[in-house]
C-alpha positions as CSV (number, residue, x, y, z in Angstrom):
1,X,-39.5,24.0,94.0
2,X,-39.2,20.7,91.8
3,X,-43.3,20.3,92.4
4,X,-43.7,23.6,91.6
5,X,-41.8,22.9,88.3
6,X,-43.2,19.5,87.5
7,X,-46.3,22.1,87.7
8,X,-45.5,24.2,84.7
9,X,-43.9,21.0,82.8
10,X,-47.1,19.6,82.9
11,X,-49.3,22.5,81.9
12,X,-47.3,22.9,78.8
13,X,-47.5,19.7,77.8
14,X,-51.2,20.3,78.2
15,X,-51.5,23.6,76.7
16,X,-48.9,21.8,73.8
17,X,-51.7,18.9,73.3
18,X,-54.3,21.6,72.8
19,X,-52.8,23.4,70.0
20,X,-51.9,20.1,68.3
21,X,-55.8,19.3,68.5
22,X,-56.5,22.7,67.0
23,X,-54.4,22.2,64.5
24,X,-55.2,19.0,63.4
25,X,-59.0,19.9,63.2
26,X,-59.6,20.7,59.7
27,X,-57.9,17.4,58.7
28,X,-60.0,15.8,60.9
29,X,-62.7,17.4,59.7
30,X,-62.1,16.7,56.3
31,X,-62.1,12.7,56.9
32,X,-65.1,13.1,58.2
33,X,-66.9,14.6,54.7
34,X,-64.6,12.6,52.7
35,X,-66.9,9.3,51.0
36,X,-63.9,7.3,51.0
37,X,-65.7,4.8,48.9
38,X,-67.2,7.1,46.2
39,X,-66.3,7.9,42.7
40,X,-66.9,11.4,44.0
41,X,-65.0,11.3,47.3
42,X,-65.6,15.4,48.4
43,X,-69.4,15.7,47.0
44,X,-70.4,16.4,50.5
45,X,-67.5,19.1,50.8
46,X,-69.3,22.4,49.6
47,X,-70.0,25.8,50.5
48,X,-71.8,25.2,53.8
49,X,-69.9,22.0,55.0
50,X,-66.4,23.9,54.0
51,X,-67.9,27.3,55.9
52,X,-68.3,24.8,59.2
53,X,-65.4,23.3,58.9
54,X,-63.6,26.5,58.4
55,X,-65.0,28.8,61.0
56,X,-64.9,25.6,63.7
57,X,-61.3,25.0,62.7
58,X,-60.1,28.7,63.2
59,X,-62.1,29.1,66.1
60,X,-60.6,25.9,67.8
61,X,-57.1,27.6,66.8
62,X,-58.0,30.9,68.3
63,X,-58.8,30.1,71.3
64,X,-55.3,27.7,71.5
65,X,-53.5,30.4,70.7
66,X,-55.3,33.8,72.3
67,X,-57.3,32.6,75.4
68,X,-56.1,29.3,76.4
69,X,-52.2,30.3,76.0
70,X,-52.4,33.0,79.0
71,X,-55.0,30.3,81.0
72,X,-52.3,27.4,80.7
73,X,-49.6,29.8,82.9
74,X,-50.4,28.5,86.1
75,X,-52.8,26.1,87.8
76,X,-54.6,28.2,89.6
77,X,-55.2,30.4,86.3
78,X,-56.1,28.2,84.4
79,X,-59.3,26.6,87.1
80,X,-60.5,30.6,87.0
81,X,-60.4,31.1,83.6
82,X,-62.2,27.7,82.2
83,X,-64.5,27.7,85.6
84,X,-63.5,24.8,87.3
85,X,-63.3,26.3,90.9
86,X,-66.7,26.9,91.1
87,X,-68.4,24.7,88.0
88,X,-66.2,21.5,86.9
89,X,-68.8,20.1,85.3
90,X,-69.4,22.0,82.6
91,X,-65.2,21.9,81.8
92,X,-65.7,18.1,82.0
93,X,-68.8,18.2,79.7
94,X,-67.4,20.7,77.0
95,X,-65.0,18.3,76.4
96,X,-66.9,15.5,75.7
97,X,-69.4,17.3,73.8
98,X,-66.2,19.0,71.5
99,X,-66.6,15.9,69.6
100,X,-70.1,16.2,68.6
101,X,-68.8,18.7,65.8
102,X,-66.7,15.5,64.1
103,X,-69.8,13.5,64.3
104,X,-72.7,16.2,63.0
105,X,-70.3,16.3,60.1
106,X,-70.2,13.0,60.3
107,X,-73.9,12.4,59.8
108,X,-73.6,15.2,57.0
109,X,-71.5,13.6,55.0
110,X,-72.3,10.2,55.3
111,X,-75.8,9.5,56.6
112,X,-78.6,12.4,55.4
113,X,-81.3,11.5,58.0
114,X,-83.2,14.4,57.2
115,X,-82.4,15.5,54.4
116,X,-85.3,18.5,54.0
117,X,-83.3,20.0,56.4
118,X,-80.8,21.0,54.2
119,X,-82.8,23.9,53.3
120,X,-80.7,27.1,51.5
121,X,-82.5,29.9,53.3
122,X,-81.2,28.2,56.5
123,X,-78.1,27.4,55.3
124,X,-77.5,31.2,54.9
125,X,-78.7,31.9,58.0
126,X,-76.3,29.4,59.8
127,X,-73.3,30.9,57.9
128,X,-74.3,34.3,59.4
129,X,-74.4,32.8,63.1
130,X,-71.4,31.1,62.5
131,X,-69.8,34.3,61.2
132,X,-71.0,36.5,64.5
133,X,-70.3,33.4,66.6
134,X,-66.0,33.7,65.0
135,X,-66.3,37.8,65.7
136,X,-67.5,37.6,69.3
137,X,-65.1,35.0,70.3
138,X,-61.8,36.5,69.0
139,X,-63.2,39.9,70.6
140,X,-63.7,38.2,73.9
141,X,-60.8,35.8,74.1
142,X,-58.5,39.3,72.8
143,X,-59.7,40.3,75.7
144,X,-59.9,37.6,78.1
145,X,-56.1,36.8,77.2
146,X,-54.9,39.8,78.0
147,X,-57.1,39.6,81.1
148,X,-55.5,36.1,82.0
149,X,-51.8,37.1,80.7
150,X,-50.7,38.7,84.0
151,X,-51.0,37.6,88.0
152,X,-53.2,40.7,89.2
153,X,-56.2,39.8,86.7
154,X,-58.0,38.5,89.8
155,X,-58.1,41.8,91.3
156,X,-59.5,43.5,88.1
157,X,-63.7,43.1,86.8
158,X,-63.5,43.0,83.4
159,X,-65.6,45.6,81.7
160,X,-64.2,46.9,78.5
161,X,-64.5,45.3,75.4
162,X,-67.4,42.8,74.2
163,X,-68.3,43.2,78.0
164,X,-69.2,46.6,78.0
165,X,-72.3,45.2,76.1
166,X,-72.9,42.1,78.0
167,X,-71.6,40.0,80.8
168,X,-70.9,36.7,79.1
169,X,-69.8,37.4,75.5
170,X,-68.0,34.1,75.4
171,X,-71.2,32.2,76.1
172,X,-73.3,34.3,73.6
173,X,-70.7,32.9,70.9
174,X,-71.1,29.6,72.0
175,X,-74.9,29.8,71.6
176,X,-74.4,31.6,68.3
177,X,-72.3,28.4,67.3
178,X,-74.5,25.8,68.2
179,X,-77.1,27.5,66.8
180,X,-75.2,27.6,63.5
181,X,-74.4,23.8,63.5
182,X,-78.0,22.5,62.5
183,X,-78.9,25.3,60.3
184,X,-75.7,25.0,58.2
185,X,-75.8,21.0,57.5
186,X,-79.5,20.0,58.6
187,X,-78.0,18.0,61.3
188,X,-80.4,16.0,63.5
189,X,-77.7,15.9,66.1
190,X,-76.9,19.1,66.3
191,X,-80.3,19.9,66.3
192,X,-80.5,17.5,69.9
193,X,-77.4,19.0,70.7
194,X,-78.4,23.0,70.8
195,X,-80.7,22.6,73.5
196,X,-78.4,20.4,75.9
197,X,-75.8,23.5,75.1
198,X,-78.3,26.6,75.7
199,X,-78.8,24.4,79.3
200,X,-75.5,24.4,80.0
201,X,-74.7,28.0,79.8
202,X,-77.9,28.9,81.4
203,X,-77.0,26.8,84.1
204,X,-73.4,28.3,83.9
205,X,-74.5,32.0,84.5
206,X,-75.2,31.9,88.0
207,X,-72.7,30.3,89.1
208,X,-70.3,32.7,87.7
209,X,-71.7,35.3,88.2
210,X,-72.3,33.9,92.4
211,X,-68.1,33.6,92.1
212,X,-67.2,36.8,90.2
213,X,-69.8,39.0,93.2
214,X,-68.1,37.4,96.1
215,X,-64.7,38.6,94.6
216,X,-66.0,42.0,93.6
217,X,-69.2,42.8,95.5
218,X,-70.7,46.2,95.6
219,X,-68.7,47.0,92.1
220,X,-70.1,43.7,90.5
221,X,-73.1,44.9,91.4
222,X,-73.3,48.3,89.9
223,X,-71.7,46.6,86.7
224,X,-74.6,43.8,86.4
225,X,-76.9,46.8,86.5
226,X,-76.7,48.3,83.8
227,X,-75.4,45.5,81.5
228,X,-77.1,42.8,80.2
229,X,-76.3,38.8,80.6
230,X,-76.6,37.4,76.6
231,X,-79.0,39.8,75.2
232,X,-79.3,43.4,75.7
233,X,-82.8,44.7,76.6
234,X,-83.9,41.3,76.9
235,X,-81.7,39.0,79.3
């Protein structure tokens, strides 16, 4: 019973440290576009910088609060909904790579390597991926945290919601994200970045989907049919 509760102690302590990260994001953020030794401290803080920042601070939030608050209840909750029982790696690596977004700002803000990148057209375009990125996470973590939020989710397949259309919603927003990174600030990093990303959810898919058809089988099956992985009508 004590282990038990040293458990739950520690997962809210965790789950209590991730909403503190959340929140602190933006400030984060903001240090790093702020030329601390310029005349003009926030000339790198405009329309496309403040549209990262925003969107990656409320989406860091989100998930603190929507998805990751029913994960945290238990344990063994929390390894199926991040993945770890059947793919660690890529929880271990997500981390890591979380910090990537403080440093393409970074670079943004402080060292312009490419600056013909920054290229309006793409700018737009990045704010429009970012945009759909925000939509199809809240739609999927709403619906993965009520998924997550009670002990007989195991014995349910999710197919309502954002995965009526597809099977991984979640990892289409990630893309989406990624994506939206270099075209917003014209980041060489990011730009490195988006293809060690699109590898890691590709190489992500099967091994969910290998866990979620030995829990469901036959009824996994006849869902995968007829419903597409990222991209309906294509993949």
């Amino acid at each position: 019973m004590q282990q038990s509760t040293d458990k739950n102690e520690k997962l809210n302590v965790a789950h209590l440290v991730a909403m503190a990260s959340a929140f602190c994001s933006p400030f984060l953020f903001l240090a790093c576009v702020r030329l601390w030794d310029s005349p003009q401290p926030w000339a790198r803080l405009n329309l496309f910088s403040g549209a990262f920042i925003a969107l990656a601070s409320i989406s860091y939030i989100e998930q603190s609060l929507t998805f990751l608050r029913s994960a945290f209840r238990s344990r063994a909750t929390f390894r199926e909904a991040v993945g770890a029982t059947y793919d660690p790696v890529l929880v271990n690596v997500t981390v890591v790579l979380g910090f990537l977004d403080y440093a393409i700002l970074f670079e943004y803000a402080h060292l312009h390597l490419v600056p013909a990148l920054e290229q309006p057209p793409l700018q737009w375009t990045g704010i429009a991926c970012a945009a759909g990125s925000l939509g199809m996470l809240l739609w999927a973590d709403t619906w993965l945290g009520r998924h997550f939020a009670k002990d007989e989710a195991a014995r349910k397949l999710m197919s309502g919601g954002p995965y009526r259309f597809v099977r991984h919603p979640r990892y289409v927003s990630i893309i989406l994200a990624k994506l939206a990174s270099p075209l917003l600030l014209g980041s060489v990093l990011a730009w490195i970045a988006l293809p060690m990303w699109i590898a890691l959810v590709l190489r992500r898919i099967p091994l969910e989907e290998a866990h979620v058809r030995k829990a469901f089988g036959a009824a996994y099956d006849a869902y995968a049919a007829h419903t597409a992985r990222l991209l309906p009508g294509i993949y």
